[in-house]
C-alpha positions in Angstrom: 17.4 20.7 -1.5 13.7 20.9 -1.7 11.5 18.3 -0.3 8.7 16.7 -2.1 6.3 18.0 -0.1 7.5 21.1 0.4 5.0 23.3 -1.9 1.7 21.2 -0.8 -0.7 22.5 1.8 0.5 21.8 5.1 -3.1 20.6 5.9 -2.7 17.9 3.7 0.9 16.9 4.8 -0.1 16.5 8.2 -2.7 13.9 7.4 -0.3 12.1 5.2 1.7 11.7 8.5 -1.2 11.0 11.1 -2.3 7.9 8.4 1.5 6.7 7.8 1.8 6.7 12.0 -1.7 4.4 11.6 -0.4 2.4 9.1 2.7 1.4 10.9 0.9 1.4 14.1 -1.3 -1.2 12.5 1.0 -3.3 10.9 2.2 -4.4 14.6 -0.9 -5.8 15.7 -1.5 -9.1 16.5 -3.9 -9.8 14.3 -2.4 -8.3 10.9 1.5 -10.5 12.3 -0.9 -13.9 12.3 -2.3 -12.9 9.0 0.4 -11.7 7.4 0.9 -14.4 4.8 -3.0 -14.7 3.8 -3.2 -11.2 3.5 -0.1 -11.3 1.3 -1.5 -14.4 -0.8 -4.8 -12.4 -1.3 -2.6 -9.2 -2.6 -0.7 -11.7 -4.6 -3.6 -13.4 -6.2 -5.4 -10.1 -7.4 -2.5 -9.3 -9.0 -1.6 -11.9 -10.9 -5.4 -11.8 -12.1 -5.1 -8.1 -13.2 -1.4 -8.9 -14.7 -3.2 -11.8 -16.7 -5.8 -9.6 -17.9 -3.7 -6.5 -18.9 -3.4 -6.5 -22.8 0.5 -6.6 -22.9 0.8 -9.0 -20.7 -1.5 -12.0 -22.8 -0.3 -14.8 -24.4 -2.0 -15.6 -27.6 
């Protein structure tokens, strides 16, 4: 079975790893676990404002 990776350059797989090791390096630090939920409400709040402004998604 072929992975999805498999034909891209190997360059640009290994940085695809090195930032996913970052990302879940950073996502156990102190400060991103005590801001967890603002971040989240932040995330939440621009989307609900791109959602409300998307054509399909208006009520008229």
């Amino acid at each position: 079975m072929k992975t999805f990776y498999e034909d891209w350059p190997e360059t640009f797989v290994s940085r695809l790893d090195m930032l996913r090791a970052l990302d879940d390096r950073g996502s156990t630090r102190r400060l991103y676990l005590e801001r967890t939920g603002a971040i989240f409400d932040a995330l939440a709040e621009e989307i609900r404002t791109v959602v409300a402004g998307h054509p399909e998604t208006r009520r008229e």
